[in-house]
N, C-alpha and C positions, 0 to 999 in steps of 0.2 A: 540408829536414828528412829524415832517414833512419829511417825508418818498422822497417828490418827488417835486423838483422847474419846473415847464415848463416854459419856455423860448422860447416866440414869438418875432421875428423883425419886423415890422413893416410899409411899407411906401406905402400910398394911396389904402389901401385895404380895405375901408370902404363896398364894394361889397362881402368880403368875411370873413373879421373879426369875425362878430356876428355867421355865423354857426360853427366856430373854435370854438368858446369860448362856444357857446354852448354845443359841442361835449366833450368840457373839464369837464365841470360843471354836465354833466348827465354820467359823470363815476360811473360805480358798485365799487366805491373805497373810505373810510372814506372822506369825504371832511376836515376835518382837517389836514387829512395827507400826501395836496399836498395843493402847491398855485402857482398862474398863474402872471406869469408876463410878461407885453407887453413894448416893446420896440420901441415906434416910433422913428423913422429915419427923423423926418421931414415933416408928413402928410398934402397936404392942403386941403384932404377932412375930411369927419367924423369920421374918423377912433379911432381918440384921444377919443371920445365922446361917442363912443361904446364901447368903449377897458374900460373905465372907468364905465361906468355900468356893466363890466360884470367879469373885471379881479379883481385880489387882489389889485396890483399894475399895475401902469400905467408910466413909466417913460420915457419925451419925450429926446430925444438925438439927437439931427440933423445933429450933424456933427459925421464923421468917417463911413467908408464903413461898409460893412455886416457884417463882423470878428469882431469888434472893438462893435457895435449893440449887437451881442451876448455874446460876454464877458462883457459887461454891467449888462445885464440879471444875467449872472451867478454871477457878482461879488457880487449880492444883494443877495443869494437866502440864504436860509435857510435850504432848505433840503438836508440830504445825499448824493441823486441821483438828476440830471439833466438831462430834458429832455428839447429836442431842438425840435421846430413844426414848420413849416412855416404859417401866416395867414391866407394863402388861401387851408388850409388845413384841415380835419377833420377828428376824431378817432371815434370806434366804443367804442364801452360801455363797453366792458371787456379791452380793451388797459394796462391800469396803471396795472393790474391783472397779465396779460402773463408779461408787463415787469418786474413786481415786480418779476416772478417767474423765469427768465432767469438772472437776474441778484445774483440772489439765489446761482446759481449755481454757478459763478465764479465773482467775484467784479471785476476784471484786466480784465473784458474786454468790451472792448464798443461795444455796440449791434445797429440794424438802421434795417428800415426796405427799402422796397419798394412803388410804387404811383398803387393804382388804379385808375378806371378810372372812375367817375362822371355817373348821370343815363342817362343823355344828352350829352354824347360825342360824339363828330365831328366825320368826317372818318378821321381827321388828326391824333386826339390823340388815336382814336381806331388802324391805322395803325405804329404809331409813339409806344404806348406804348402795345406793340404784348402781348398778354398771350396766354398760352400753353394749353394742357387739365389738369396740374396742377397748373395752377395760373398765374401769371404774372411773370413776368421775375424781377429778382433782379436786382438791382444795383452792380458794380464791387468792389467799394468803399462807406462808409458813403455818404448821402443823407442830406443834409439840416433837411428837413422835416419831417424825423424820425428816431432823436439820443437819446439812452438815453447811462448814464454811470456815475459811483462811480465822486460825486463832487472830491475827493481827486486825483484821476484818472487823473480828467481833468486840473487842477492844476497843479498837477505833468509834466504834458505834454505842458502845459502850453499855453493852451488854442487854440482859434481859432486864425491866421495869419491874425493881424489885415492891412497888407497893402494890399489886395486883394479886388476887386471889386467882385466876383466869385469865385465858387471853390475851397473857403476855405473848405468846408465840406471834398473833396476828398485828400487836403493838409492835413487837422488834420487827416485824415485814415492812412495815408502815415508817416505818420510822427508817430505815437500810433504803428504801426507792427514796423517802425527802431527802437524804445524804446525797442523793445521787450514783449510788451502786443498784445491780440490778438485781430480782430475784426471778428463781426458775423454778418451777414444777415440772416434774417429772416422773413417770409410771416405773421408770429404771429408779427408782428410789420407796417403791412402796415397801411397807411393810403390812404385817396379818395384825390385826388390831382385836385380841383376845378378852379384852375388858369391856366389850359395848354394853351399853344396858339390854339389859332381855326379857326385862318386865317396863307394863306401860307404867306404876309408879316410880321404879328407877328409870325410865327416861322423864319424866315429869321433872323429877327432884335436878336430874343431871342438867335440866333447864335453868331451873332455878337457880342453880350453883353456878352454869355459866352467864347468869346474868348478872353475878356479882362483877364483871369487868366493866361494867355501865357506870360504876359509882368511879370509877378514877379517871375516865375520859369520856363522862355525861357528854359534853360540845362536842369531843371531835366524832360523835356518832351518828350526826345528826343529818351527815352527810349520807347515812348507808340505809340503802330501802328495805332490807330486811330489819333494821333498829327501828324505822319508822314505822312498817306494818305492825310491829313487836305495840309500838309504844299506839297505835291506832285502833288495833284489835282491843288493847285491853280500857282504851277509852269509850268504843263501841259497847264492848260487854259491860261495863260500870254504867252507862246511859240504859240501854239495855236491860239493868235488871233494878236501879234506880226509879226509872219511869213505868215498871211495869205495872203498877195499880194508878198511878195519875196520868199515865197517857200512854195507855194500851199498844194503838197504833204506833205511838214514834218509837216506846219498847219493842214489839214487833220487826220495825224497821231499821232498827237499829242493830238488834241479836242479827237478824238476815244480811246485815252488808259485814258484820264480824266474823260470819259463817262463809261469806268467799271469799276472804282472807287468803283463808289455807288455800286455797285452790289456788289461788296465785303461785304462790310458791311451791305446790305440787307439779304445776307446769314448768315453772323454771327449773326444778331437777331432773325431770324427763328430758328437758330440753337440751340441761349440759351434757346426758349421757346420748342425746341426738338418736331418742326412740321411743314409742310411744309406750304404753304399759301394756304388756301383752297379754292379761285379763280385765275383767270388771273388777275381781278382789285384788288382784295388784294393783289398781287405781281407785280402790275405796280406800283399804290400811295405808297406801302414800297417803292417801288426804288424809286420813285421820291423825296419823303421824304430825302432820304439820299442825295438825288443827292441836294435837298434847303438846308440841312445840311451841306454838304462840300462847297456850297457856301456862306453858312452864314459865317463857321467859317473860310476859305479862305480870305473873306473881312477883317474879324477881326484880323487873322493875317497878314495880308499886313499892316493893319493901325497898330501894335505893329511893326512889322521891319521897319516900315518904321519912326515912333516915335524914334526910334534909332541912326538912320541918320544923 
């Protein structure tokens, strides 16, 4: 009986594929009682070729975004439970164990965890992803890179939103609490997240790219105070640099209310890991962090309303 499908998508991650599939393969867990399926999206490096020595299955897909990739995965699997990992991602040895044991508890509800952080990590992703003196800080919503839950579940919900470039993970959360099933976070679910960006123009860009999920649920974003800042910041900056020869002053004033922006949201992730920044430059690069943040996603929403047009 197979107990558990994992479900990897795939594209150009030949750099981090083999220590996923590793970390899968040396589970404290029956090896019969899960199997590994990768999903390329398309690869033109090695990634097919490593995925293939290492997973069950290997099934290349090139077309259809992230969503459509991982309903693939699932549509094959075999086991009960699905679990959903990113490639550039990797579990500790007890993982498939705690999930088996949380999903014990309650089948109806989909569990995910959190990213830690690599033994080499930047001051970007050290300041980018804050931990407290109890751990790292959770995610709000389902995480890509560590979903498990009842196949039947996921079905019924009817899978990941396959027109989404992004942020399907946080759509299928959203969409699983409206059904009426619960979801859980949990630090007994984290995985080490090898792929963060670690330069400030690849976290820019990774802005950018995740503010493509804005163009397929515009309205229902309208609700979320980080969407709002996102879309507030980059209407201050455009006034901002607009008025800066016709009205100096409201330029002025306006750049300076776009500049405490980020400090807002500097404080709310100090706040979820319930600790203040234990320097001056761990609380300059958080803020600045947030301040490449709102202009990542800024950019990214301009080019969605403006694709509207």
């Amino acid at each position: 009986m197979i107990i558990f499908t994992i479900v990897i998508p795939c594209f150009n991650e030949a750099e981090h594929i083999g220590k996923c599939l590793s970390s899968l393969n040396n589970q404290n867990f029956p090896r019969n009682q899960f199997e590994i399926i990768v999903v390329d999206n398309g690869s033109e490096d090695a990634s097919v070729e490593i995925s293939q020595a290492s997973a069950d299955r290997t099934i290349v897909y090139p077309d259809g975004k992230v969503g459509a990739v991982r309903n693939k995965g699932a549509s094959e699997a075999k086991g009960q439970n699905l679990v959903f990992i990113d490639a550039d991602c990797t579990m500790d040895n007890d993982w498939l164990n705690r999930a088996l044991k949380l999903l014990s508890l309650n089948a109806n509800t989909a569990f995910g965890g959190g990213c830690l952080l690599p033994p080499d990590a930047s001051w970007i992703e050290k300041c980018w992803l804050l931990e407290g003196h109890e751990g790292n800080s959770l995610p709000r919503e389902l995480i890509g890179c560590s979903i498990v839950l009842n196949r039947d579940l996921f079905e019924e919900i009817g899978g990941f939103n396959e027109s989404m470039s992004s942020g399907e993970d946080s759509e299928l959360s959203r969409r699983l609490k409206i059904a009426g099933n619960s979801v859980s976070l949990s630090r007994a679910l984290n995985v080490v997240h090898w792929g963060n960006a670690k330069t400030q123009s690849a976290f820019i860009r990774r802005q950018i790219w995740h503010a493509k999920s804005y163009e397929s649920y515009l309205r229902n974003n309208m609700g979320d105070p980080v969407f709002l800042l996102a879309g507030l910041f980059a209407a201050l900056s455009t006034l901002g640099g607009f008025s800066l020869f016709l009205a100096p002053r409201v330029s002025i004033l306006a750049l300076m209310l776009a500049l405490i922006l980020p400090a807002i949201l500097t404080a709310k992730r100090f706040k979820r890991v319930s600790r203040l920044p234990c320097s001056l430059s761990e609380a300059v690069n958080s803020y600045y962090l947030d301040l490449l943040y709102l202009i990542g996603r800024s950019i990214g929403l301009s080019a969605v309303l403006l694709s509207r047009l």
